[in-house]
C-alpha positions as CSV (number, residue, x, y, z in Angstrom):
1,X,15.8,-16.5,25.1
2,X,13.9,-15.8,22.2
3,X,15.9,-15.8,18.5
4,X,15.7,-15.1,15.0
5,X,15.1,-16.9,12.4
6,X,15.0,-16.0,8.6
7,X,13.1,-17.8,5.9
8,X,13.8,-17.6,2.1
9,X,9.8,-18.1,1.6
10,X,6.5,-17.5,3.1
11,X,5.4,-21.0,1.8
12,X,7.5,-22.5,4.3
13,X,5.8,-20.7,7.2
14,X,2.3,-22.1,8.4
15,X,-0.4,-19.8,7.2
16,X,-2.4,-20.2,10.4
17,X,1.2,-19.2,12.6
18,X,1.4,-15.9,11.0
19,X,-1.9,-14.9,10.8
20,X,-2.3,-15.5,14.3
21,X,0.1,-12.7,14.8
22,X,-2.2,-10.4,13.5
23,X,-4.3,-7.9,15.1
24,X,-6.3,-6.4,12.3
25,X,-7.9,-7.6,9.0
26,X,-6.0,-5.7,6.4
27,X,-5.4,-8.0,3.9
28,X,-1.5,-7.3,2.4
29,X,0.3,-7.9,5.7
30,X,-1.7,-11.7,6.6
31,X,0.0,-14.8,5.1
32,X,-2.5,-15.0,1.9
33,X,-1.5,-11.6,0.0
34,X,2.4,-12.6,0.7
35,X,2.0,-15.9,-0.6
36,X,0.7,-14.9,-3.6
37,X,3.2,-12.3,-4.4
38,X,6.2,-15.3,-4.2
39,X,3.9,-18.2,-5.6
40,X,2.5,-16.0,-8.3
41,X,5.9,-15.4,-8.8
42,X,5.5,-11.0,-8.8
43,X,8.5,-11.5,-6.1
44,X,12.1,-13.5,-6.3
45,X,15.3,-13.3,-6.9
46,X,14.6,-12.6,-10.8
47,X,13.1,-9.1,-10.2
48,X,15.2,-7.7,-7.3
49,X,12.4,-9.0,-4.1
50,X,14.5,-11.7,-2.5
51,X,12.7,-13.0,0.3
52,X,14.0,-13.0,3.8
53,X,11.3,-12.8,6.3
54,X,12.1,-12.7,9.9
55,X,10.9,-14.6,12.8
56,X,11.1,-14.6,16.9
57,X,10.5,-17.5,18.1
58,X,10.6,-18.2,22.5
59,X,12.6,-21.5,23.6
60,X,9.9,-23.8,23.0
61,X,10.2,-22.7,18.9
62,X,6.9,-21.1,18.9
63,X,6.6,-18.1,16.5
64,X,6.2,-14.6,18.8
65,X,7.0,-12.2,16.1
66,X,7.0,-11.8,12.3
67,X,8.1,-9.1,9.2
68,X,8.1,-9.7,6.0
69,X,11.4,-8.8,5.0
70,X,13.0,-8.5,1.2
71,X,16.5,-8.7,0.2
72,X,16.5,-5.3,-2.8
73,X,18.8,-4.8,-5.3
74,X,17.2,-1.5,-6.6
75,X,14.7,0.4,-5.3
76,X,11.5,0.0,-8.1
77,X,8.3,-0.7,-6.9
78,X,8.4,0.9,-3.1
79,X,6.5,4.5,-3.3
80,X,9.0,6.1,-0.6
81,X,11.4,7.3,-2.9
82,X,15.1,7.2,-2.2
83,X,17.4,7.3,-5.6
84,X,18.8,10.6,-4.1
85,X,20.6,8.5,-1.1
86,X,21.8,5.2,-3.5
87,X,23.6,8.4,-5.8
88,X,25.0,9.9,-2.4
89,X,26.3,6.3,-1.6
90,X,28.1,5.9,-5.0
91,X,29.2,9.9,-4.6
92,X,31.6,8.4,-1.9
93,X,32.4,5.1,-3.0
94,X,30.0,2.6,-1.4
95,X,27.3,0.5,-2.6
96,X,23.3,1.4,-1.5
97,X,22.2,-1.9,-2.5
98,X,21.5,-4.3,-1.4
99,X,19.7,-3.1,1.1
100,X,16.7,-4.9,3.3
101,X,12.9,-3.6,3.0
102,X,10.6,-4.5,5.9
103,X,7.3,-3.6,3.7
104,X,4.5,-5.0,1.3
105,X,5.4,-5.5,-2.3
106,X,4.0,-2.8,-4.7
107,X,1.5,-1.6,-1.5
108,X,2.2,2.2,-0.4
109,X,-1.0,1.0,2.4
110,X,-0.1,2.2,5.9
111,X,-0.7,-1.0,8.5
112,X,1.5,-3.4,10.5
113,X,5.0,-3.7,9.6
114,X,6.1,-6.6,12.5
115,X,3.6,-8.6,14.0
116,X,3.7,-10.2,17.7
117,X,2.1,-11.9,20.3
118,X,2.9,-8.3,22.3
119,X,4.5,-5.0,22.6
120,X,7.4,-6.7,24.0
121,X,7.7,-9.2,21.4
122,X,7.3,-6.7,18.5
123,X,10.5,-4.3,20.3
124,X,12.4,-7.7,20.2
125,X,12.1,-8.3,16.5
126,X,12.5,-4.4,15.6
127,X,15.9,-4.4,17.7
128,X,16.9,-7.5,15.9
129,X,16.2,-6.7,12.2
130,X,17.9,-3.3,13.0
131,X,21.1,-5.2,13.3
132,X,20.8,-7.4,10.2
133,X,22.2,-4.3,8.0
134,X,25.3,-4.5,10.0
135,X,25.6,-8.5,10.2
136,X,24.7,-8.9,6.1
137,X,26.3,-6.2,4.7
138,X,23.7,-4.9,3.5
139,X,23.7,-0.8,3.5
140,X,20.0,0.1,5.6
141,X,17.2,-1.2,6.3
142,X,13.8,0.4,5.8
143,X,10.2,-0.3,6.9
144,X,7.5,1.8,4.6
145,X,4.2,2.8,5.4
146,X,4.0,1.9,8.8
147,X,1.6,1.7,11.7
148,X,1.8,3.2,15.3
149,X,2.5,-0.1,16.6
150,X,5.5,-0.8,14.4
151,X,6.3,3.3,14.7
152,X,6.9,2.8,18.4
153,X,8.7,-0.1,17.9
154,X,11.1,1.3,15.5
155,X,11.7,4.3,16.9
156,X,13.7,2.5,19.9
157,X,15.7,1.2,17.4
158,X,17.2,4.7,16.7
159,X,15.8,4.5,13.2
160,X,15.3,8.2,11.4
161,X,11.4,8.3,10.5
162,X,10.5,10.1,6.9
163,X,7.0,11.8,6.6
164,X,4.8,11.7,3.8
165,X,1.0,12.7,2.9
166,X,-1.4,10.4,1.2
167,X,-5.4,10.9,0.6
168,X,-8.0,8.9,2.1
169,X,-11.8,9.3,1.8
170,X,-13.7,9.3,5.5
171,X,-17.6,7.5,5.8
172,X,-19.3,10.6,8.0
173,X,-22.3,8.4,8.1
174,X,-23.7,9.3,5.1
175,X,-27.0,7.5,3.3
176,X,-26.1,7.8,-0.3
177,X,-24.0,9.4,-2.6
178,X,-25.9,12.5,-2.9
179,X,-25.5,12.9,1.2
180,X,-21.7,12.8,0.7
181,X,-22.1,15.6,-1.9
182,X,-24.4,17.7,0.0
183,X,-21.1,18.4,2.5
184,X,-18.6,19.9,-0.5
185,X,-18.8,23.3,-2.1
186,X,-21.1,24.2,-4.9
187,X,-18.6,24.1,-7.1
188,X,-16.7,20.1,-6.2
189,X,-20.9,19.0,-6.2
190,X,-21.0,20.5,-10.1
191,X,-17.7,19.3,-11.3
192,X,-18.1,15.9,-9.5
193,X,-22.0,15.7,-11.1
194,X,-20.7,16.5,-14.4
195,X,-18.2,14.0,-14.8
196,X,-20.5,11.5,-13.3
197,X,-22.9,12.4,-16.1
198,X,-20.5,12.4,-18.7
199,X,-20.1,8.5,-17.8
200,X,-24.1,8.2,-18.0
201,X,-24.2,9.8,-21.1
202,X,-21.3,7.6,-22.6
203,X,-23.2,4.6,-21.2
204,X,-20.8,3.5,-19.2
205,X,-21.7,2.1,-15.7
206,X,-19.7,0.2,-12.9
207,X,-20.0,-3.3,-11.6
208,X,-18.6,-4.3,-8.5
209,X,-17.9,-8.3,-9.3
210,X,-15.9,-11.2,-6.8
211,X,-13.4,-13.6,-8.3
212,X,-16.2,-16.3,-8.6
213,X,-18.4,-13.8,-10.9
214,X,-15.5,-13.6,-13.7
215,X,-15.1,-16.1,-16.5
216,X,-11.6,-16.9,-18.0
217,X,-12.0,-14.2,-20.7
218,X,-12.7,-11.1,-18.7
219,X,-10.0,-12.4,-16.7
220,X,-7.7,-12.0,-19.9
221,X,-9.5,-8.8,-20.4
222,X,-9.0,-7.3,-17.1
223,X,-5.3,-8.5,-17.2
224,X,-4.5,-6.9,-20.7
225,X,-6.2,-3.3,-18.8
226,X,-3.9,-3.6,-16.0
227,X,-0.8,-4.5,-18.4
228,X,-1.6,-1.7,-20.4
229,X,-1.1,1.1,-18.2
230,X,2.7,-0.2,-17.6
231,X,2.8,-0.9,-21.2
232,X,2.2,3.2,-21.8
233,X,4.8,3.9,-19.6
234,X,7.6,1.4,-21.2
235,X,7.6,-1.3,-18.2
236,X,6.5,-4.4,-17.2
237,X,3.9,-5.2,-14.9
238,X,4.6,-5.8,-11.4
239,X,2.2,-8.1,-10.4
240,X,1.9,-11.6,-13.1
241,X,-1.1,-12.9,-14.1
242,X,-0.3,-16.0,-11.4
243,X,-0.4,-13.7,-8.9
244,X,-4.2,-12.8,-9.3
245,X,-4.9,-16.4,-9.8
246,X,-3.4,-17.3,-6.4
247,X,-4.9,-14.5,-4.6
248,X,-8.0,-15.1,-5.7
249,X,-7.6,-18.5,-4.9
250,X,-6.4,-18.0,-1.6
251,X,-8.2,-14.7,-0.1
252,X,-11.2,-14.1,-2.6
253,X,-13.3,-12.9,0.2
254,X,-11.1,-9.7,0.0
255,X,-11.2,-9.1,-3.7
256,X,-13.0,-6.9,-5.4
257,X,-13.1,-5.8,-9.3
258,X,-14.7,-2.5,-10.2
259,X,-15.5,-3.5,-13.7
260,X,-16.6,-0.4,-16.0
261,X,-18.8,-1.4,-18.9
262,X,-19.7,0.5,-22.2
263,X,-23.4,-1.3,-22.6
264,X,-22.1,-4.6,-21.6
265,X,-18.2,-5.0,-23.3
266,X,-15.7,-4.2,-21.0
267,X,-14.2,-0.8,-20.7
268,X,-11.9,-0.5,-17.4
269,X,-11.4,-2.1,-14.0
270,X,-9.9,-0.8,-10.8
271,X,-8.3,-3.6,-8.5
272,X,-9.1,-3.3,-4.9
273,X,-9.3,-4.8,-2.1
274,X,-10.9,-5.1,1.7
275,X,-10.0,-4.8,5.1
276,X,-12.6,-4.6,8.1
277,X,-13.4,-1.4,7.7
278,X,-11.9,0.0,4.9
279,X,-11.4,-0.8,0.7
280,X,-8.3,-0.2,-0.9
281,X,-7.9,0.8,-4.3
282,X,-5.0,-0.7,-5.4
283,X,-4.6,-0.8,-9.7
284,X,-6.2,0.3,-12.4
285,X,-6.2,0.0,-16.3
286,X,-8.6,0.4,-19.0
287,X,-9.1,-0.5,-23.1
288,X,-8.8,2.8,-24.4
289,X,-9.1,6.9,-22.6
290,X,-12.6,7.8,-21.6
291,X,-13.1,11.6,-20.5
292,X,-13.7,10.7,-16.4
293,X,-13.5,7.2,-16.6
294,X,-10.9,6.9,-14.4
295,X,-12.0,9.0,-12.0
296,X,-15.5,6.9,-11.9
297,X,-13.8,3.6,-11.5
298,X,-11.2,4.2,-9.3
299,X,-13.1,6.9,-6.7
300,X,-16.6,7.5,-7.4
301,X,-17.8,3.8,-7.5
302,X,-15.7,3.0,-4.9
303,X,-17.2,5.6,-3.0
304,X,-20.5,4.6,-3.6
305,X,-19.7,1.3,-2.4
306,X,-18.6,2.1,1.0
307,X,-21.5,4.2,1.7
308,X,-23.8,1.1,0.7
309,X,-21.6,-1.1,2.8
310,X,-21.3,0.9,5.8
311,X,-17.1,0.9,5.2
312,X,-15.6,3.6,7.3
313,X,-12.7,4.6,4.7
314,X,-11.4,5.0,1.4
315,X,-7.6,4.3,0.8
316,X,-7.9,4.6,-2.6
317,X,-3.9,4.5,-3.0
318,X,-0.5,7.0,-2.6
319,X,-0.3,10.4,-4.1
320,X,-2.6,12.5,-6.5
321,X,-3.4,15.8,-5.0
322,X,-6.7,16.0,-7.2
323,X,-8.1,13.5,-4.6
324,X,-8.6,16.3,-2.6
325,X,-11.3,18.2,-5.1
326,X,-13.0,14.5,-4.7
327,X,-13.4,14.5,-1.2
328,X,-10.8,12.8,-0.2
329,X,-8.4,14.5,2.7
330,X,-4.7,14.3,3.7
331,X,-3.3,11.9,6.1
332,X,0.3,11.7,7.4
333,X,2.5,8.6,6.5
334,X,5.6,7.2,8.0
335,X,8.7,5.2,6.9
336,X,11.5,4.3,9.5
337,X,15.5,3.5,8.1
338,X,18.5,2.5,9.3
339,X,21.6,3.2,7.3
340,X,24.5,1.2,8.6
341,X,27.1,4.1,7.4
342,X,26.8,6.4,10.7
343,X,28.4,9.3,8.2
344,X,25.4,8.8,5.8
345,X,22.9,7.9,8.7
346,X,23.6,11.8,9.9
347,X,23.1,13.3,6.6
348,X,19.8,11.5,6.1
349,X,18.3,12.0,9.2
350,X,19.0,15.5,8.7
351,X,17.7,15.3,5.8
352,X,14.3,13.6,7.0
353,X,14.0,16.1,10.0
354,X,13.7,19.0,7.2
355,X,11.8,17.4,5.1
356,X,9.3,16.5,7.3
357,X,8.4,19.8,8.4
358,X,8.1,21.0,4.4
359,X,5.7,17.6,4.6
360,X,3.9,19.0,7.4
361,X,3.3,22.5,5.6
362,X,2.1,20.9,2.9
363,X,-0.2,18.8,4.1
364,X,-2.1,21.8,6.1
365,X,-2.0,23.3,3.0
366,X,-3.7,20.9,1.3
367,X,-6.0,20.5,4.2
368,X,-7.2,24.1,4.1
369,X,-8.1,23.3,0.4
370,X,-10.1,20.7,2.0
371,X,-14.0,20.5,1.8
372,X,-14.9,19.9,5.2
373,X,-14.5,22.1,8.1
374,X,-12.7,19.4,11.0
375,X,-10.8,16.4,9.5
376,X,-12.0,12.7,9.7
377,X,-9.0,11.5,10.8
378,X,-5.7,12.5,11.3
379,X,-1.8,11.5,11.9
380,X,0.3,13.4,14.0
């Protein structure tokens, strides 16, 4: 019989045990990213993300199945927003948190959610965590952003799934730049031209650097960028400077910094990240506002460097419906939840079943507003 077990870190787990539970490249879910979210200390029982990963191990103790798993006590940091169901808890006298998040820190990236050996093994773990709610008092559990593989899982579970629409840039086997912008309208090639050239003309260019290719003070630099755009909104940053150290340290083969330059002093970076096929844009921050700098850093470079690099797609992170005059084109997303209050559980899959279809709308909205004629890809 196989059981769970739950673990206060992923330090204590061998790296080579979970990775082997992986069947894809992506970088957040793998052992390296996680561990240096809790070593770098951007996760813990300081900031709300109390670890609690689970594991299915068979009777001989081998690990068959894995999810990270966090312990929340508010609901910051998650992209799948639900403040609206912790005030309908309090509205009747019960507490929303804390409640247990099967997802990647500060990463709205859809990909695997629980790992396994197999299909069967990944069904096991899904009907187990769906039970911890109930066992920990703990009000719901919810897994964000997840794949089909975890989708099918969780589904069995009863779980309500929630719909959302992100924007991802698809490789149509194009040679350069200029080949992606023969395929949009006159008028996206002109804007898209003249905010590229407003970039030239400001003598600001992009470099694409590794973690080896950057000295302690553009590390500082690059840091005080990122810091800076929580620092305009009033917060702190999620991630530490610890946590950059570590993951460079442990994955730098799947970092990359988009490094804008005016001459040769640092402007902006963009954070990102690979997978097998795809980059990920992940954070962004920058010295002082540039007309278009943002959208050079954070799309158009990274653009350019999937074309030269024969990447198939562009995550380039959640929301931000201008993607779409960029080239980028709308993708479904799914969350699953369990809420342990069967009263509450009705009301919010209710809720989700509406909501899903006004998702739905929108996103063929936006995909008529798209530049190209059949989509790239696409989520039922």
């Amino acid at each position: 019989m196989a059981r769970l077990v739950q673990v206060d870190s992923i330090l204590d787990i061998p790296a080579a045990s979970w990775d082997a539970l992986c069947a894809t490249g992506q970088p957040f879910v793998r052992h390296g990213f996680l561990a240096a979210l809790e070593a770098g200390n951007s996760v813990g029982e300081s900031n709300g993300w109390i670890p609690a990963h689970c594991l299915l191990e068979n009777d001989d103790g081998q690990i068959v199945a894995a999810a990270p798993l966090y312990e929340k006590h508010h609901s910051y940091g998650e992209f799948v927003f639900d403040f609206a169901w912790a005030n309908a808890y309090a509205q009747v006298g019960l507490d929303y948190y804390p409640k247990l998040l099967n997802a990647i820190p500060f990463t709205p990236v859809c990909g695997p959610r629980i790992l396994g050996v197999d299909t069967a093994a990944r069904r096991a773990l899904a009907q187990a965590m769906a039970a911890l709610p109930g066992e920990h008092g703990a009000s719901s559990l919810h897994s964000l952003f997840v794949d089909n593989d975890a989708a099918h899982a969780l589904r069995e579970t009863g779980a309500c799934a929630r719909r959302g629409c992100q924007y991802r840039w698809y490789n149509r086997g194009y040679t350069d730049f200029e080949a992606f912008l023969s395929q949009l309208s006159s008028k996206r090639r002109k804007e898209i031209r003249r905010e590229r050239k407003r970039m030239h003309d400001a003598s600001v260019h992009v470099r694409v650097l590794r973690p080896d290719e950057i000295d302690d003070d553009l590390w500082d630099t690059l840091y005080a960028f990122y810091g800076r755009t929580y620092a305009i909104r009033g917060q702190a940053p999620y991630l530490t400077r610890a946590f950059f150290n570590e993951l460079c340290a442990r994955i730098p083969d799947r970092v990359r910094f988009f490094v804008a330059y005016h001459r040769e002093r640092p402007v902006g970076m963009a954070f990102m990240m690979l997978g097998d096929d795809t980059l990920y844009g992940r954070h962004w921050g920058c010295e002082t506002d540039y007309h278009s700098l943002h959208f050079e850093t954070c799309y158009y470079a990274g653009i350019e460097y999937c074309i030269q690099n024969g990447l198939a797609c562009f995550d380039a992170g959640a929301q931000g419906e201008h993607k779409i005059r960029r080239g980028f084109e709308p993708v479904a997303t799914w969350s699953y939840h369990v809420i342990a209050d069967q009263r509450l559980a009705t009301a919010i899959d209710d809720f989700c079943v509406r909501e899903a279809q006004m998702m739905k709308s929108f996103e063929h909205e936006q995909r008529e507003r798209s530049n190209f004629a059949e989509p790239a890809h696409s989520d039922s």
